[in-house]
N, C-alpha and C positions, 0 to 999 in steps of 0.2 A: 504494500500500500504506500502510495507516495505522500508523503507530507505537504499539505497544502495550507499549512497553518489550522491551528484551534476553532472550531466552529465560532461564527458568530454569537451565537449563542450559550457561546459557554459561561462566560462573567455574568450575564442575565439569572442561568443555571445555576449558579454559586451564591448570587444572594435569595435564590428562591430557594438554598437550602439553610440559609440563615435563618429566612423566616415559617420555617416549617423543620426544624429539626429533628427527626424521628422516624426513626426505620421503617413506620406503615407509607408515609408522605414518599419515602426515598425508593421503597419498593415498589410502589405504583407510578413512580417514573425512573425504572432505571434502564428502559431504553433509550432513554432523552443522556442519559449518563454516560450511556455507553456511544452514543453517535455525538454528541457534543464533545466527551472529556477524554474515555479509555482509548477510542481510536484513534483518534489525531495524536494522541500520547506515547502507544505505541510505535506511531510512524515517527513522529520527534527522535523519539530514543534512536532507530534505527539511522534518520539523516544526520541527528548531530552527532552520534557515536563515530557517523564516519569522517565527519570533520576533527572529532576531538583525536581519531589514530592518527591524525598530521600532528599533534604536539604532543600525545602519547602514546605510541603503538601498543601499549600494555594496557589500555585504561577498557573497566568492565561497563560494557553498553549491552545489556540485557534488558528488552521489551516484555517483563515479565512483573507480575506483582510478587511483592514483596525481593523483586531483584532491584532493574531501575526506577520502576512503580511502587506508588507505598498502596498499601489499603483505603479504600473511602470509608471503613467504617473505625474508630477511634477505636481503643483498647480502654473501656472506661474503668476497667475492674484496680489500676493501678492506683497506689494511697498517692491523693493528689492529683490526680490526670484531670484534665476535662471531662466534664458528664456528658455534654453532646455527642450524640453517637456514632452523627456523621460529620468527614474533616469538611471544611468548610474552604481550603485552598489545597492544592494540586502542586505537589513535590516530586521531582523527578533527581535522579540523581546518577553521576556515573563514577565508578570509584575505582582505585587502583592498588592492587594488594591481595590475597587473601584474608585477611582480616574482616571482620564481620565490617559492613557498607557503611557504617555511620562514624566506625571507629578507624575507618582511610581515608585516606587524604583524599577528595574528591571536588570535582565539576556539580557543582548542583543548583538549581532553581527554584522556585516553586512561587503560584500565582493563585488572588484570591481576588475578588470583585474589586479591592483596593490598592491593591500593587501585585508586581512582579518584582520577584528578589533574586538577583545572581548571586553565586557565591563561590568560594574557593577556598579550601582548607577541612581543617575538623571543628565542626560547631561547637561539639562538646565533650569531654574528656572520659571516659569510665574511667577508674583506677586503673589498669593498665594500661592506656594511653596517657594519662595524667604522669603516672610514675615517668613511663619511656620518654615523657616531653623533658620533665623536670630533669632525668638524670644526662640530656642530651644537652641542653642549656645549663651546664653548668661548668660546661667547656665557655671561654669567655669568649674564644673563636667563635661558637656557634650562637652566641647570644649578640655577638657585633654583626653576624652576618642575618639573624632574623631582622632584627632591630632596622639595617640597611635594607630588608625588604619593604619591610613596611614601610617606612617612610620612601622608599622611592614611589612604591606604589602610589600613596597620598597624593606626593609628590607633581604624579602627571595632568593634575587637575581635573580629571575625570568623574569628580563625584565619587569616589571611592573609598570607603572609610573601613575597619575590621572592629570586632566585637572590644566591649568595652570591661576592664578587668571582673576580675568574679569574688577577688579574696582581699581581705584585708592585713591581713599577716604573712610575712614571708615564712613557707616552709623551711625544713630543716637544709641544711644545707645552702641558703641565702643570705643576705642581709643587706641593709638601706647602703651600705658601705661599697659594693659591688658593683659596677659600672652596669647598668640595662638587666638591673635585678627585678625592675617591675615585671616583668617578661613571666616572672615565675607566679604571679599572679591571675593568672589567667586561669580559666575554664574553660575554655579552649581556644582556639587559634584558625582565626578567617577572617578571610577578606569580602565586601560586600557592594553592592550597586542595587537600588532601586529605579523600574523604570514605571511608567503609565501601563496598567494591565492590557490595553487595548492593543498594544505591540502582539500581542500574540495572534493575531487572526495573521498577521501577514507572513507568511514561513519566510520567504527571503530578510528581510528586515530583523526577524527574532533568529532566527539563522546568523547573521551575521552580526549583529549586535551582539549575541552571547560570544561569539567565536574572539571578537574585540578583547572585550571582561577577562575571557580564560587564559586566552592569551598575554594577558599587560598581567594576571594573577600568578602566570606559569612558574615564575622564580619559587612562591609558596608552595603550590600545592607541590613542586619539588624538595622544597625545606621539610614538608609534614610528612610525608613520602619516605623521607628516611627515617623522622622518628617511628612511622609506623612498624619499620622494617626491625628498629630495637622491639616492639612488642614481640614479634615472631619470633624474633628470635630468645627470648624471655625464657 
């Protein structure tokens, strides 16, 4: 199936699941779900996977739920999760590693009737990517050479900003004294751009705009790339 961009009707579909949240409402249109959100989604994965094997011939593009597709139904049983049952914005993601998808460095997106969000890196750390980051940055080589990522990224004026710190106290093995010690602060590490959701009907235009983002990101997601690779090898 060729990608011809996101139904028009998709963003319209997103807040009519805002305002009907609930698996009878969701079941009795999930052919509008499927010809508006699942197939355009799966064709995405497969166009832009082939564009993302020009910056990484290794990176995982699987048009499969729960590979580069998440679920539309929320896992509400977890202490703390959102009670609504269905997600309300469309995440797709392509990751590079064996490591489980969320805990690899990865290209990922995701769009809701109020934005579209690019992104690049790891959102957020389980304890074994947290440990792998922290014992990786603690080389001050590789806390000068994130530190210079980020900021070139900023840098290009592109509206590009990355996630804002998570912790208030430096772990063991840091201190205020250490040159780009805030680094060890984080719960996770990524870089991001918001666009107008509307870009998505157009496949050439969200095509290429994302290829942009991954691209000006590529230095990171090769930084987290390797911390991943401390995990595996753990």
């Amino acid at each position: 199936m060729e990608f011809t961009g996101f139904h028009k009707k998709a963003l319209g579909f997103l807040k009519k699941i805002k305002a009907n949240n609930n698996k009878e409402w969701f079941a009795a249109h999930k052919t509008e779900y499927e010809e508006y959100i699942l197939s355009p989604s799966r064709a995405f994965v497969v166009e832009m996977g082939e564009h993302l094997q020009a910056l990484v011939p290794t990176i995982n593009a699987e048009p499969k739920i729960n590979k580069s597709l998440y679920r539309i139904y929320r896992d509400t049983r977890r202490m703390g999760a959102n009670k609504m049952p269905i997600k309300e914005r469309i995440g797709v993601i392509f990751w590079q590693g064996n490591n489980k998808r969320m805990q690899s460095s990865c290209f990922y997106m995701h769009f809701s009737a109020d934005e579209l969000m690019v992104a690049v890196g790891v959102r957020w750390f389980e304890k074994p990517m947290l440990d792998a980051f922290r014992e990786y940055i603690k080389d001050e080589s590789k806390r000068q050479e994130l530190w210079n990522i980020l900021q070139d990224i900023k840098a290009m004026g592109k509206g590009y900003t990355h996630l804002e710190k998570g912790y208030k106290r430096y772990p063991r093995g840091f201190n205020a004294d250490m040159e780009y010690a805030e680094l060890s602060l984080y719960k996770g590490m990524a870089t991001f751009k918001t666009f107008d959701p509307k870009l998505i009907t157009d496949a050439e235009q969200l095509i290429d705009a994302l290829y942009e983002v991954y691209e000006d990101m590529l230095p990171l997601q090769q930084f987290m790339y390797e911390v991943s690779l401390r995990v595996a090898d753990a």
